[in-house]
C-alpha positions as CSV (number, residue, x, y, z in Angstrom):
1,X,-18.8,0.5,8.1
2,X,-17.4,2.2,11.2
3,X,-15.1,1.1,14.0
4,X,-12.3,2.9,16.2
5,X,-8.5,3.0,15.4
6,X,-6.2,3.0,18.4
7,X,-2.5,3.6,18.7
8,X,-0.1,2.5,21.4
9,X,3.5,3.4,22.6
10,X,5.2,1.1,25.1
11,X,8.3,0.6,26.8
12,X,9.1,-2.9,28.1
13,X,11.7,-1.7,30.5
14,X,8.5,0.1,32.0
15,X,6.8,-2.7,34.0
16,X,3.4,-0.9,34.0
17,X,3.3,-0.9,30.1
18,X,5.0,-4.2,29.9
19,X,2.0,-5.5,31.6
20,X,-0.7,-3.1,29.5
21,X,1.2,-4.4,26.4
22,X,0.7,-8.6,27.8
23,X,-2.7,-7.9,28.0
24,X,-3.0,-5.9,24.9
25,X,-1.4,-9.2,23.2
26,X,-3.1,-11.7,25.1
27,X,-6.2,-9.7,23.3
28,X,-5.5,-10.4,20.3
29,X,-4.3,-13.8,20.8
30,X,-7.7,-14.6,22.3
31,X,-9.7,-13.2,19.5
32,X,-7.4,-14.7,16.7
33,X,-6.3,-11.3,15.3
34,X,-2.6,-11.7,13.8
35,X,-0.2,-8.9,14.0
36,X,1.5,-7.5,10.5
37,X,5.1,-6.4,12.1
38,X,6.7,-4.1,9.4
39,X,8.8,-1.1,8.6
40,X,6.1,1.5,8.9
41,X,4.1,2.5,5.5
42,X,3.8,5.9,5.7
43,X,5.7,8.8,7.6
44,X,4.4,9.7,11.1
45,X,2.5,13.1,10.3
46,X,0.0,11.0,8.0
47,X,-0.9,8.8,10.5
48,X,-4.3,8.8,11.6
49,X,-5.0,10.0,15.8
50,X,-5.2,7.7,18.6
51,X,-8.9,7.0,19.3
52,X,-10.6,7.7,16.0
53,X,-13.5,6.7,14.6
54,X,-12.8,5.9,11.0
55,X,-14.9,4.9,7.9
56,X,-13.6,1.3,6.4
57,X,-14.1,0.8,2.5
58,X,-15.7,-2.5,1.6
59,X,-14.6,-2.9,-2.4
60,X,-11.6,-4.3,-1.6
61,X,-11.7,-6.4,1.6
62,X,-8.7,-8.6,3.3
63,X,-7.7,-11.1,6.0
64,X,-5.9,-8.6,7.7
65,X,-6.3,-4.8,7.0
66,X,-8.9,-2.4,5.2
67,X,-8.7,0.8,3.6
68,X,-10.6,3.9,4.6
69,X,-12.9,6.7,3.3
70,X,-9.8,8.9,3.9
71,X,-6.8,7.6,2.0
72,X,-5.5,5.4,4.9
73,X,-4.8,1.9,4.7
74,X,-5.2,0.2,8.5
75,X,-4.4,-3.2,10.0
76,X,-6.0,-5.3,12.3
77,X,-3.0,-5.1,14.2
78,X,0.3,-3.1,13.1
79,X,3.6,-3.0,14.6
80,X,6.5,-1.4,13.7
81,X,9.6,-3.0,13.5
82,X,12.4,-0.7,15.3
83,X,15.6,-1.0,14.7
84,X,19.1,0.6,16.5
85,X,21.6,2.5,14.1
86,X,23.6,-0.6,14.3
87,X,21.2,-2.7,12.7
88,X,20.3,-5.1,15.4
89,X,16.6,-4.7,16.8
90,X,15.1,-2.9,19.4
91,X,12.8,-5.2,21.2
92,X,11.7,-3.0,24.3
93,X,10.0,-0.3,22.0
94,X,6.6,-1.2,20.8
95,X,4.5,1.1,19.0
96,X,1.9,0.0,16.4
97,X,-2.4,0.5,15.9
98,X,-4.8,-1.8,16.3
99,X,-8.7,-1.5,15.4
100,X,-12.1,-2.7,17.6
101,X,-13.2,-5.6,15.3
102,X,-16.8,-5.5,15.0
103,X,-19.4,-8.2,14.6
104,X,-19.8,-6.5,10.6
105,X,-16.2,-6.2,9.9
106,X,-16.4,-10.0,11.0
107,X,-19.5,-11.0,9.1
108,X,-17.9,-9.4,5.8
109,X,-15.6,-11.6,5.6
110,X,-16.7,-15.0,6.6
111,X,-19.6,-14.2,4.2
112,X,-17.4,-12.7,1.1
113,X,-15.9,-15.8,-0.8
114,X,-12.7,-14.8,-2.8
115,X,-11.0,-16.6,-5.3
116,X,-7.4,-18.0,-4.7
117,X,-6.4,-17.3,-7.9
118,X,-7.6,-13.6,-9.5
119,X,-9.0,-13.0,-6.5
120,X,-12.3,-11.6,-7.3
121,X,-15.0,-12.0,-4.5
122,X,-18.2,-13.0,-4.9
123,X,-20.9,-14.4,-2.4
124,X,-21.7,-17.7,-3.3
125,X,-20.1,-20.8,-4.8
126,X,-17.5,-23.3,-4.4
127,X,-15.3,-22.5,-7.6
128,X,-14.3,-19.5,-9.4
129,X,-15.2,-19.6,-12.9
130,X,-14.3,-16.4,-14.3
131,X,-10.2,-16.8,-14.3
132,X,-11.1,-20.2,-16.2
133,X,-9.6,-19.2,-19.6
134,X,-6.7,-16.8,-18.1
135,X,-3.6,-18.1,-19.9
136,X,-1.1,-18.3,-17.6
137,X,-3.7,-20.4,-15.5
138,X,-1.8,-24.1,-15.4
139,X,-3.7,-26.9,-14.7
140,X,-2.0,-27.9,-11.3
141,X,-3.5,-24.7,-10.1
142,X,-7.1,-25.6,-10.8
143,X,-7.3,-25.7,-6.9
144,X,-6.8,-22.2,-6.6
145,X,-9.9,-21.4,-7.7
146,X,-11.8,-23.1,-4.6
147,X,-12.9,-20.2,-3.2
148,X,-12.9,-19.7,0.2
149,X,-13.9,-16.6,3.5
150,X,-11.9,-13.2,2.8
151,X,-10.9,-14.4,6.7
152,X,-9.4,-17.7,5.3
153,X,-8.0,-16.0,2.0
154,X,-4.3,-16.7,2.8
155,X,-4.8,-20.0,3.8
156,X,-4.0,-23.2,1.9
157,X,-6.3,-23.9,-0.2
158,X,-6.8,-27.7,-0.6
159,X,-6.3,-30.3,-3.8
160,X,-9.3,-31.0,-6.1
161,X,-11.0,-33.7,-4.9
162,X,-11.7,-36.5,-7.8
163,X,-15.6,-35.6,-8.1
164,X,-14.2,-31.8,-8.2
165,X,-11.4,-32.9,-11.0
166,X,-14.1,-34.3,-12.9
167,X,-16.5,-31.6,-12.8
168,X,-14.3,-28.5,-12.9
169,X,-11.5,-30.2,-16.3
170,X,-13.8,-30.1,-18.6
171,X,-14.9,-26.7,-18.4
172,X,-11.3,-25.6,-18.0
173,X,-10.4,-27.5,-21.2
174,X,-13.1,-26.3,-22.9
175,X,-12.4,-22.1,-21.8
176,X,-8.7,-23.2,-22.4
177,X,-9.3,-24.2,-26.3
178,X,-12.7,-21.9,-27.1
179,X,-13.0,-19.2,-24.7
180,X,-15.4,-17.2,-24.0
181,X,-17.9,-15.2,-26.3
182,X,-16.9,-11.6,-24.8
183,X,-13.3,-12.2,-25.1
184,X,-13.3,-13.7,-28.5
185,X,-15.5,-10.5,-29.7
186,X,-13.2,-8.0,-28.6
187,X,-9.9,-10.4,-29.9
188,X,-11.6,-10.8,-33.2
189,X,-12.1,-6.4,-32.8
190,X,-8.7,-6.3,-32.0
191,X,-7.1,-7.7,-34.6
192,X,-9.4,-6.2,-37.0
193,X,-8.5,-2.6,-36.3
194,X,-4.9,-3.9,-36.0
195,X,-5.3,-4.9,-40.0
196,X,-7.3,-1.5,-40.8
197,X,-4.0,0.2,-39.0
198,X,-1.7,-1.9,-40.8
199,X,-3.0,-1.2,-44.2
200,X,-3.3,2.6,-43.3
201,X,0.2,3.0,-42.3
202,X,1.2,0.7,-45.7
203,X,-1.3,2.9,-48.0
204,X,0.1,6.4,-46.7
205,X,4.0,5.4,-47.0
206,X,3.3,4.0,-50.4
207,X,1.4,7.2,-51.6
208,X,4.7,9.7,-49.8
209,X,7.0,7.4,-51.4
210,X,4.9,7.6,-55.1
211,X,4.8,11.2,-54.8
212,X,8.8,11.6,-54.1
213,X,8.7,12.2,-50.2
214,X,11.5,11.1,-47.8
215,X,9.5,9.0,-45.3
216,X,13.1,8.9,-43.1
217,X,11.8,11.0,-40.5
218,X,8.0,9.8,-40.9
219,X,6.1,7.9,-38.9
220,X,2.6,5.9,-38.5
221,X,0.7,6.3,-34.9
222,X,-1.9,3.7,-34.6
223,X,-3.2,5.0,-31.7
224,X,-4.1,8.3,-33.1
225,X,-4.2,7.6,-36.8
226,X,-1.7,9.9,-38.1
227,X,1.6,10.0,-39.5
228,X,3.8,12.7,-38.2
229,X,6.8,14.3,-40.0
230,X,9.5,15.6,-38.0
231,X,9.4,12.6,-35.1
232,X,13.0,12.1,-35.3
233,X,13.9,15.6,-35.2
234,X,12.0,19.0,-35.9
235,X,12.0,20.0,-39.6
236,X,12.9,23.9,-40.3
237,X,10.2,26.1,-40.9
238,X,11.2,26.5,-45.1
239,X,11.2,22.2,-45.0
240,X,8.1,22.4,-43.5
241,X,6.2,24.6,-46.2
242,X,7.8,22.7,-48.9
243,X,6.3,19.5,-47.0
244,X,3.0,20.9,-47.2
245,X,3.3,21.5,-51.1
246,X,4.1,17.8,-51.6
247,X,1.7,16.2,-49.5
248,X,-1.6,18.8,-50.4
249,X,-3.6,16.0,-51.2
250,X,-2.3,13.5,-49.0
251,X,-5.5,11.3,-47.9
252,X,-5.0,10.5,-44.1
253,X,-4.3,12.7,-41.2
254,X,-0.7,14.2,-40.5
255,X,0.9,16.8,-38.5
256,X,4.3,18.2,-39.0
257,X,6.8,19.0,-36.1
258,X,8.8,22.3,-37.0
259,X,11.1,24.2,-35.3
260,X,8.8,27.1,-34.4
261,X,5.4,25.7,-34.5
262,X,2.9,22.7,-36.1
263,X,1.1,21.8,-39.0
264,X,-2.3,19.7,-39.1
265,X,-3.9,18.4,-42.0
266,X,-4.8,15.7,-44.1
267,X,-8.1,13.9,-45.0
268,X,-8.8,11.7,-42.4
Protein backbone atom coordinates (compact mmCIF):
# COMPACT_ATOMS: atom_id res chain seq x y z
CA UNK A 1 0.00 0.00 0.00
CA UNK A 2 1.58 3.15 -1.42
CA UNK A 3 1.11 6.87 -0.70
CA UNK A 4 3.50 10.07 -0.68
CA UNK A 5 5.32 11.50 2.49
CA UNK A 6 5.74 15.27 2.56
CA UNK A 7 7.79 17.48 4.81
CA UNK A 8 7.32 21.12 5.67
CA UNK A 9 9.42 23.99 7.22
CA UNK A 10 7.70 27.23 8.07
CA UNK A 11 8.24 30.37 9.70
CA UNK A 12 5.18 32.22 11.13
CA UNK A 13 7.00 35.56 11.17
CA UNK A 14 6.99 34.81 7.27
CA UNK A 15 3.44 35.85 6.25
CA UNK A 16 3.57 33.80 3.01
CA UNK A 17 4.25 30.56 5.02
CA UNK A 18 2.00 31.60 7.77
CA UNK A 19 -0.68 31.51 5.30
CA UNK A 20 0.74 28.11 3.36
CA UNK A 21 0.89 26.65 6.95
CA UNK A 22 -3.31 27.99 7.72
CA UNK A 23 -4.16 26.17 4.85
CA UNK A 24 -2.00 23.26 5.43
CA UNK A 25 -3.98 22.99 8.93
CA UNK A 26 -7.22 23.92 7.78
CA UNK A 27 -6.43 20.53 5.62
CA UNK A 28 -6.26 18.52 7.96
CA UNK A 29 -8.83 19.93 10.13
CA UNK A 30 -11.31 19.32 7.21
CA UNK A 31 -10.38 15.82 6.64
CA UNK A 32 -10.26 14.91 10.43
CA UNK A 33 -6.52 13.95 10.46
CA UNK A 34 -5.13 14.76 14.11
CA UNK A 35 -1.62 16.02 14.55
CA UNK A 36 0.98 13.92 16.95
CA UNK A 37 3.21 17.03 18.21
CA UNK A 38 6.39 15.48 19.82
CA UNK A 39 10.07 15.67 20.45
CA UNK A 40 11.14 14.20 17.17
CA UNK A 41 11.80 10.17 17.09
CA UNK A 42 14.65 9.86 15.24
CA UNK A 43 17.77 12.15 14.28
CA UNK A 44 17.43 14.32 11.14
CA UNK A 45 19.76 12.23 8.65
CA UNK A 46 17.26 9.17 9.04
CA UNK A 47 14.51 10.99 7.98
CA UNK A 48 12.81 10.06 4.94
CA UNK A 49 12.97 13.05 1.70
CA UNK A 50 10.26 15.45 1.08
CA UNK A 51 8.04 14.12 -1.66
CA UNK A 52 8.51 10.42 -1.45
CA UNK A 53 6.63 7.70 -2.37
CA UNK A 54 6.80 5.21 0.39
CA UNK A 55 5.56 1.52 0.94
CA UNK A 56 3.14 1.33 4.31
CA UNK A 57 3.12 -2.11 6.17
CA UNK A 58 -0.32 -3.39 7.01
CA UNK A 59 0.50 -6.09 10.01
CA UNK A 60 0.36 -3.65 12.43
CA UNK A 61 -2.03 -0.84 11.63
CA UNK A 62 -3.14 2.41 13.84
CA UNK A 63 -5.35 5.48 14.25
CA UNK A 64 -2.66 7.60 13.51
CA UNK A 65 0.70 6.50 11.97
CA UNK A 66 2.05 3.26 9.95
CA UNK A 67 5.28 1.73 9.52
CA UNK A 68 7.03 1.22 6.27
CA UNK A 69 8.80 -1.38 4.10
CA UNK A 70 11.97 0.59 5.01
CA UNK A 71 12.37 0.81 8.71
CA UNK A 72 10.45 4.09 9.13
CA UNK A 73 7.68 4.69 11.24
CA UNK A 74 5.35 7.82 9.80
CA UNK A 75 2.43 9.77 11.02
CA UNK A 76 -0.58 11.07 9.62
CA UNK A 77 0.56 14.32 10.70
CA UNK A 78 3.89 14.96 12.75
CA UNK A 79 5.10 17.95 14.33
CA UNK A 80 7.96 18.70 16.20
CA UNK A 81 7.83 20.37 19.26
CA UNK A 82 10.72 23.14 19.30
CA UNK A 83 11.92 24.42 22.06
CA UNK A 84 14.52 27.66 22.95
CA UNK A 85 17.71 26.88 25.18
CA UNK A 86 15.78 28.43 27.91
CA UNK A 87 13.13 25.99 27.90
CA UNK A 88 10.18 28.01 26.97
CA UNK A 89 8.67 27.09 23.31
CA UNK A 90 9.27 28.29 20.08
CA UNK A 91 5.92 28.76 18.46
CA UNK A 92 6.85 30.48 15.09
CA UNK A 93 8.97 27.35 13.84
CA UNK A 94 6.93 24.63 12.46
CA UNK A 95 8.40 21.80 10.87
CA UNK A 96 6.79 18.27 10.80
CA UNK A 97 5.47 15.44 7.74
CA UNK A 98 2.41 14.68 6.77
CA UNK A 99 1.17 11.84 4.33
CA UNK A 100 -1.72 11.89 1.19
CA UNK A 101 -4.40 9.64 2.92
CA UNK A 102 -5.68 7.39 0.41
CA UNK A 103 -9.11 5.92 -0.01
CA UNK A 104 -7.15 2.25 1.01
CA UNK A 105 -5.23 3.60 3.85
CA UNK A 106 -8.87 4.79 4.78
CA UNK A 107 -10.71 1.59 4.00
CA UNK A 108 -8.11 -0.39 6.20
CA UNK A 109 -9.09 0.81 8.97
CA UNK A 110 -12.66 1.42 9.15
CA UNK A 111 -12.82 -2.22 8.00
CA UNK A 112 -10.05 -3.78 10.51
CA UNK A 113 -11.81 -4.20 13.91
CA UNK A 114 -9.25 -4.20 16.94
CA UNK A 115 -9.66 -5.24 20.27
CA UNK A 116 -9.56 -2.65 23.17
CA UNK A 117 -7.89 -4.78 25.31
CA UNK A 118 -4.94 -7.14 23.62
CA UNK A 119 -5.47 -5.41 20.76
CA UNK A 120 -5.42 -8.04 18.16
CA UNK A 121 -7.42 -7.21 14.91
CA UNK A 122 -9.64 -9.13 13.20
CA UNK A 123 -12.36 -8.43 10.58
CA UNK A 124 -15.49 -9.27 11.91
CA UNK A 125 -17.39 -9.34 15.29
CA UNK A 126 -18.56 -7.32 17.99
CA UNK A 127 -16.40 -8.86 21.02
CA UNK A 128 -12.98 -10.13 21.29
CA UNK A 129 -12.88 -13.54 22.57
CA UNK A 130 -9.34 -14.52 22.58
CA UNK A 131 -8.03 -12.20 25.65
CA UNK A 132 -11.10 -13.99 27.55
CA UNK A 133 -9.02 -16.06 29.98
CA UNK A 134 -5.90 -13.44 30.25
CA UNK A 135 -5.42 -13.17 34.03
CA UNK A 136 -4.95 -9.85 34.69
CA UNK A 137 -8.34 -9.36 32.64
CA UNK A 138 -10.78 -7.83 35.61
CA UNK A 139 -14.19 -8.05 35.10
CA UNK A 140 -14.98 -4.14 34.94
CA UNK A 141 -12.95 -4.32 31.83
CA UNK A 142 -15.13 -6.75 29.99
CA UNK A 143 -15.96 -3.61 27.79
CA UNK A 144 -12.69 -3.38 26.49
CA UNK A 145 -13.09 -6.13 24.51
CA UNK A 146 -15.93 -4.43 22.14
CA UNK A 147 -14.12 -4.12 19.34
CA UNK A 148 -14.20 -1.35 17.33
CA UNK A 149 -12.46 0.50 13.56
CA UNK A 150 -8.42 0.76 13.81
CA UNK A 151 -9.79 4.59 13.01
CA UNK A 152 -11.79 4.62 16.30
CA UNK A 153 -9.17 2.49 18.30
CA UNK A 154 -8.38 5.20 20.94
CA UNK A 155 -11.74 6.14 21.46
CA UNK A 156 -13.92 5.30 24.47
CA UNK A 157 -15.17 2.37 24.20
CA UNK A 158 -18.66 2.09 25.69
CA UNK A 159 -20.23 -0.02 28.94
CA UNK A 160 -21.67 -3.55 28.30
CA UNK A 161 -25.04 -3.13 27.66
CA UNK A 162 -27.34 -5.69 29.85
CA UNK A 163 -28.09 -8.17 26.82
CA UNK A 164 -24.06 -7.88 26.18
CA UNK A 165 -23.44 -8.59 30.18
CA UNK A 166 -25.53 -11.51 29.85
CA UNK A 167 -24.07 -13.02 26.87
CA UNK A 168 -20.43 -12.13 27.17
CA UNK A 169 -20.13 -13.26 31.69
CA UNK A 170 -20.67 -16.48 31.28
CA UNK A 171 -18.07 -17.25 28.85
CA UNK A 172 -15.67 -15.00 30.75
CA UNK A 173 -16.44 -17.00 33.93
CA UNK A 174 -16.25 -20.04 32.40
CA UNK A 175 -12.38 -19.12 30.42
CA UNK A 176 -11.65 -17.48 33.87
CA UNK A 177 -12.21 -21.00 35.92
CA UNK A 178 -11.41 -23.75 32.93
CA UNK A 179 -9.54 -22.18 30.23
CA UNK A 180 -8.91 -23.06 27.21
CA UNK A 181 -7.80 -26.55 25.71
CA UNK A 182 -4.43 -25.15 24.09
CA UNK A 183 -3.34 -23.35 27.12
CA UNK A 184 -4.13 -26.03 29.51
CA UNK A 185 -2.00 -28.52 27.20
CA UNK A 186 1.03 -26.58 27.20
CA UNK A 187 0.51 -25.68 31.33
CA UNK A 188 0.02 -29.30 31.99
CA UNK A 189 3.64 -29.72 29.48
CA UNK A 190 5.00 -27.21 31.48
CA UNK A 191 4.84 -28.34 34.66
CA UNK A 192 5.62 -31.75 33.56
CA UNK A 193 9.11 -30.94 32.25
CA UNK A 194 9.45 -28.60 35.24
CA UNK A 195 9.06 -32.08 37.49
CA UNK A 196 11.37 -34.14 35.04
CA UNK A 197 13.96 -31.04 35.66
CA UNK A 198 13.33 -31.09 39.25
CA UNK A 199 14.02 -34.73 39.81
CA UNK A 200 17.15 -34.48 37.36
CA UNK A 201 18.79 -31.76 39.31
CA UNK A 202 17.68 -33.80 42.77
CA UNK A 203 19.03 -37.26 41.23
CA UNK A 204 22.57 -35.86 40.01
CA UNK A 205 23.29 -33.86 43.40
CA UNK A 206 22.35 -36.94 45.35
CA UNK A 207 24.60 -39.21 43.21
CA UNK A 208 27.90 -36.20 43.53
CA UNK A 209 27.12 -36.06 47.10
CA UNK A 210 27.00 -40.26 47.38
CA UNK A 211 30.18 -40.42 45.53
CA UNK A 212 32.05 -37.70 47.89
CA UNK A 213 31.90 -34.53 45.53
CA UNK A 214 31.73 -30.93 46.73
CA UNK A 215 28.61 -29.76 44.94
CA UNK A 216 29.54 -25.96 46.39
CA UNK A 217 30.48 -24.76 43.16
CA UNK A 218 27.89 -27.00 41.17
CA UNK A 219 25.02 -26.14 39.59
CA UNK A 220 21.77 -27.59 37.68
CA UNK A 221 20.65 -25.67 34.30
CA UNK A 222 17.19 -26.58 33.40
CA UNK A 223 17.33 -24.99 30.27
CA UNK A 224 20.16 -27.01 28.89
CA UNK A 225 20.04 -30.03 31.09
CA UNK A 226 23.41 -29.93 32.62
CA UNK A 227 25.16 -29.35 35.66
CA UNK A 228 28.27 -27.40 35.38
CA UNK A 229 31.27 -27.35 37.85
CA UNK A 230 33.23 -24.34 38.13
CA UNK A 231 29.95 -21.69 37.82
CA UNK A 232 31.05 -19.88 40.81
CA UNK A 233 34.60 -19.55 39.86
CA UNK A 234 36.91 -21.52 37.32
CA UNK A 235 38.47 -24.73 38.83
CA UNK A 236 42.40 -25.17 38.20
CA UNK A 237 43.34 -27.40 35.56
CA UNK A 238 44.82 -30.41 38.34
CA UNK A 239 41.04 -29.90 40.18
CA UNK A 240 39.60 -30.30 37.04
CA UNK A 241 41.25 -33.88 36.05
CA UNK A 242 40.70 -35.06 39.49
CA UNK A 243 36.87 -33.99 38.88
CA UNK A 244 36.77 -36.04 35.88
CA UNK A 245 38.11 -39.19 37.94
CA UNK A 246 35.21 -38.76 40.43
CA UNK A 247 32.37 -38.26 38.33
CA UNK A 248 33.52 -41.08 35.25
CA UNK A 249 30.28 -42.51 35.46
CA UNK A 250 28.23 -39.77 36.33
CA UNK A 251 24.78 -40.37 34.35
CA UNK A 252 23.63 -36.79 33.10
CA UNK A 253 25.31 -34.30 31.12
CA UNK A 254 28.13 -31.85 32.68
CA UNK A 255 30.76 -29.55 31.61
CA UNK A 256 33.46 -28.29 33.79
CA UNK A 257 34.74 -24.54 33.73
CA UNK A 258 38.73 -24.58 34.17
CA UNK A 259 41.09 -22.10 34.10
CA UNK A 260 42.57 -22.86 30.69
CA UNK A 261 39.89 -24.69 28.88
CA UNK A 262 36.39 -27.02 29.22
CA UNK A 263 35.40 -30.34 29.80
CA UNK A 264 32.09 -32.08 28.36
CA UNK A 265 30.78 -35.29 29.35
CA UNK A 266 28.38 -37.25 30.98
CA UNK A 267 25.45 -39.62 29.88
CA UNK A 268 22.79 -37.60 28.98
Amino acid sequence: MKTTFHTYSFDLNNPVDKTKYEKLVEKFKSTGVHRMRCIPIKPKDNELDNDTIIELETEYLSSNQWNTTCGHRVFDWFEEAIFFSNGNENKTIKLGHYLDITSEMTAIRENTLVCGYCGKFTSSGDFCTQCLDSEYLKQSKLHLLRLLPVSLHFHTREPLAQDELATLLPEYIRRQTAGNAKKLIKQRADIIAERQFAETKCNGMLWLLDHGVNIDNVIYYSHTNTFSFGWRQAVSDDVAKTLLGLISEFPYPYDIKGQSRSWQGGQG
